[in-house]
C-alpha positions in Angstrom: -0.3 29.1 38.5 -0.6 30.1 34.9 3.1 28.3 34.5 1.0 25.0 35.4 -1.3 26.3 33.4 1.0 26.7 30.2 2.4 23.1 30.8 -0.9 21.5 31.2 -2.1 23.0 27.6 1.4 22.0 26.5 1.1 18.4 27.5 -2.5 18.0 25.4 -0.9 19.8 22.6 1.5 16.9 22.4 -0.4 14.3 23.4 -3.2 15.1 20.7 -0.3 15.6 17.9 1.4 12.2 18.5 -1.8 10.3 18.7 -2.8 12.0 15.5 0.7 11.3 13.5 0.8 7.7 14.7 -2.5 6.9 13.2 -1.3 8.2 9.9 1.7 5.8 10.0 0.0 2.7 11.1 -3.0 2.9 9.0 -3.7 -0.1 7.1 -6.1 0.3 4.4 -8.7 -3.3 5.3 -10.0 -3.2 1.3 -8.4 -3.0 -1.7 -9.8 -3.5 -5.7 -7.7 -4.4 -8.2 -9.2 -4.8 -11.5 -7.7 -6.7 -14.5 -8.1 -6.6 -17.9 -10.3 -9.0 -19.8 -9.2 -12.7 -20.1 -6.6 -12.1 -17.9 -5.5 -14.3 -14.4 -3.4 -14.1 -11.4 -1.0 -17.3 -11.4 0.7 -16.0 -8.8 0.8 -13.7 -5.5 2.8 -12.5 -2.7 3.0 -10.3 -0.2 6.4 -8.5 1.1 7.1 -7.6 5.1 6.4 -4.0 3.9 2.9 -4.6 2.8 3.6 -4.9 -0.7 1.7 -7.1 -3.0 3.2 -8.5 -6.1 1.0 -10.2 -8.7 2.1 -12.1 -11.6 -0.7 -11.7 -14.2 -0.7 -13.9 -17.4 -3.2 -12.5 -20.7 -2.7 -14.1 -24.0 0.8 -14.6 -24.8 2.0 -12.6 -22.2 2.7 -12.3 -18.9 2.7 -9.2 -16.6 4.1 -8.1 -13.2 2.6 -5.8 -11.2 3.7 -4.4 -8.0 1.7 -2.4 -5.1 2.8 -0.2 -2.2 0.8 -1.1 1.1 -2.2 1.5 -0.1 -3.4 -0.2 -2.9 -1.3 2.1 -5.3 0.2 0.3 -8.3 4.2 1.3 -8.3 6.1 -1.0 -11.1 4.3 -3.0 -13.7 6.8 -5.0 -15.9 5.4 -7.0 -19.2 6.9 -10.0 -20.5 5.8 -11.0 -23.9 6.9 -14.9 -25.8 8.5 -14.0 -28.6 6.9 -16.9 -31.6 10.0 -17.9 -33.8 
């Protein structure tokens, strides 16, 4: 009896910790804010198979690139300027 017991508490113990790790892995944040600095636009966006957004951003007489994990976190921003001769 208390082997049963043992198994059954087992079994919820297991159940309870892979429902609880697969909800951290599948999570999908539904709202994001991104906020840009003044005068600036997005000419362009994508989104990668991973969830990753890439923006191209163009200010002035520049151009930026800014890449985002699947969170919302910004991971790489690259800035291209245009040189004037």
């Amino acid at each position: 009896m208390a082997i049963l017991i043992v198994a059954a508490l087992v079994v919820i113990v297991v159940t309870i910790y892979s429902r609880l790790t697969e909800v951290g892995q599948n999570a999908v944040p539904r709202q994001s804010e991104i906020s840009l600095p003044a005068r600036a636009r997005v000419n362009s966006a994508s989104v990668g198979e991973n969830g990753q957004i890439l923006l191209l951003i163009e200010q002035d007489n520049r151009q930026q690139l800014w890449q985002f994990d699947r969170s919302g976190r910004l991971q790489r921003q690259i800035e291209i300027r245009m040189s004037t001769p």
